[in-house]
C-alpha positions as CSV (number, residue, x, y, z in Angstrom):
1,X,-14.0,3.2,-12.7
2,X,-12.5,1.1,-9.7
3,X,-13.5,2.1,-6.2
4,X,-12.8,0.8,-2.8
5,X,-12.7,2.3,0.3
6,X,-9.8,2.4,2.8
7,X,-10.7,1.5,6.3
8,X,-8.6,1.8,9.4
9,X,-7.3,-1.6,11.0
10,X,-7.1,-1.9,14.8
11,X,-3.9,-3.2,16.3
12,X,-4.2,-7.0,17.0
13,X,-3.1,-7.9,20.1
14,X,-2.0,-12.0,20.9
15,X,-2.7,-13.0,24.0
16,X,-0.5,-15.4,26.1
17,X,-2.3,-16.8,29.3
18,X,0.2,-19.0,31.5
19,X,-0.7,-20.4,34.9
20,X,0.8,-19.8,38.3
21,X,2.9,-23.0,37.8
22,X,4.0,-21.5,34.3
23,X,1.8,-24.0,32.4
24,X,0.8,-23.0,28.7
25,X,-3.0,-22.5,29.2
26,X,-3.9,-21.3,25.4
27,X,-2.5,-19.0,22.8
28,X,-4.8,-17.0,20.9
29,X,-3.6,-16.5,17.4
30,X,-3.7,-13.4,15.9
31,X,-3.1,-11.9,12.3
32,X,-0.1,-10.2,11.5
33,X,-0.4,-6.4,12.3
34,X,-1.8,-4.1,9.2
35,X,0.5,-2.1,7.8
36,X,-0.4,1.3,6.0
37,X,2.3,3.8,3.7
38,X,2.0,6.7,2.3
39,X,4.0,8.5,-0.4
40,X,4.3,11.3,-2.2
41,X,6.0,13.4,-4.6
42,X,4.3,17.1,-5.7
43,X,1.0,16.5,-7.2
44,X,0.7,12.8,-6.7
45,X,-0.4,10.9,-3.4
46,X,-0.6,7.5,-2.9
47,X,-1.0,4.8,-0.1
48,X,-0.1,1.1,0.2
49,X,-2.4,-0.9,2.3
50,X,-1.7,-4.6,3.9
51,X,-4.4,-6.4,2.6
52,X,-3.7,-10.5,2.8
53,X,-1.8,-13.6,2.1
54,X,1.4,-11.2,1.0
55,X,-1.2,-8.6,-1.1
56,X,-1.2,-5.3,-0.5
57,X,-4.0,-2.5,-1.9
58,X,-2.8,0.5,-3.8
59,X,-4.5,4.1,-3.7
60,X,-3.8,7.0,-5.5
61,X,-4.8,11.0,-6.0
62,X,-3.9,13.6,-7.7
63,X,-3.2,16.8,-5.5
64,X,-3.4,19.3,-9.0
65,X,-5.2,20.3,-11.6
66,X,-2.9,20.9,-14.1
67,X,-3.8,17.8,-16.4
68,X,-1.3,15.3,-15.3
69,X,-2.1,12.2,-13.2
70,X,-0.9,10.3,-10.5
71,X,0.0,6.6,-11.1
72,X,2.2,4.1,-9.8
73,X,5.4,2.5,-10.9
74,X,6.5,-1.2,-10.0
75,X,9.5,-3.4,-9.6
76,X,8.9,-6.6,-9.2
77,X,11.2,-9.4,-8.3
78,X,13.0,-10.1,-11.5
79,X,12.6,-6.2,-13.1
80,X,16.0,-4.1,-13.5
81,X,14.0,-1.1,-14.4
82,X,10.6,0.8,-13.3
83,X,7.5,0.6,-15.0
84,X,3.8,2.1,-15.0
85,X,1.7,0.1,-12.9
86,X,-2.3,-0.3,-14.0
87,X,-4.6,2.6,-14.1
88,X,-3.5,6.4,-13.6
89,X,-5.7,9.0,-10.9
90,X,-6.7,11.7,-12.0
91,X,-9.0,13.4,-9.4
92,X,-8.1,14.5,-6.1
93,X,-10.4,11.8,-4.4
94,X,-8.1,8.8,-2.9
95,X,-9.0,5.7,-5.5
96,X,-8.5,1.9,-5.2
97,X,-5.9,1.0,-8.3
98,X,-4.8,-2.4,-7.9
99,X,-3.1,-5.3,-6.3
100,X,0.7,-6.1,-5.9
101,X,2.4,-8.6,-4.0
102,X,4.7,-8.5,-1.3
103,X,8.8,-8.7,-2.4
104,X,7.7,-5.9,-5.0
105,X,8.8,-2.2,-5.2
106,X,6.1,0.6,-5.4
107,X,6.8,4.4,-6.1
108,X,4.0,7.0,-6.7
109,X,4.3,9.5,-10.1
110,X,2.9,12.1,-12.6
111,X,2.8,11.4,-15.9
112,X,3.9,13.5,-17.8
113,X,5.7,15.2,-15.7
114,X,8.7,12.3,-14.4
115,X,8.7,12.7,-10.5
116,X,8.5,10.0,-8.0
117,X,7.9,9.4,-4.7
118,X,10.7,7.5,-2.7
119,X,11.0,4.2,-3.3
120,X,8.9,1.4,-1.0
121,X,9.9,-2.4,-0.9
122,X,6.8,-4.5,0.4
């Protein structure tokens, strides 16, 4: 069982500090902001999570206890088609389910069941 924790990321703010005669004093560098989706579709949550480096977390429930699961479905650069993406949720506790990389396309389903969440490009 895979399980990692989502935690909330404060806006980073860059600071630009320029003297009276419009000198550049210093920049401070900041990361680029964190970005957090969510999807849905009925009985299937999921949430995409700005990690690093052009990664991004994935995290996944399953809103009903009927016996199907949520899990994801990717395209990635080169794929024409959708398919199932690592390891399918099925409790209604948010899990950690893998990794993809930015450029892809994520979509949160139930198997067994064939509906999907709106599409998400990263």
């Amino acid at each position: 069982m895979k399980i990692k924790t989502r935690a909330s990321r404060p806006k980073r703010l860059t600071v630009l500090a320029v003297s009276s005669a419009a000198a550049l004093i210093g920049l401070t560098a900041a990361p680029a902001e964190a970005h957090t989706y969510n999807l849905s579709t009925t009985g299937a949550a999921g949430a995409v999570d700005y990690s690093a480096n052009g990664t991004w977390d994935i995290y996944a429930r399953d809103t009903l206890t009927d016996g199907h699961c949520a899990r994801f479905q990717v395209k990635d650069w080169d794929d024409t088609s959708w398919r199932w993406y690592d390891d399918m949720v099925c409790t209604s506790t948010e899990q950690w389910v893998s990794i993809v990389q930015s450029g892809w396309s994520v979509r949160i389903c139930r198997t067994g069941i064939g509906n999907c969440s709106a599409a998400l490009k990263l």
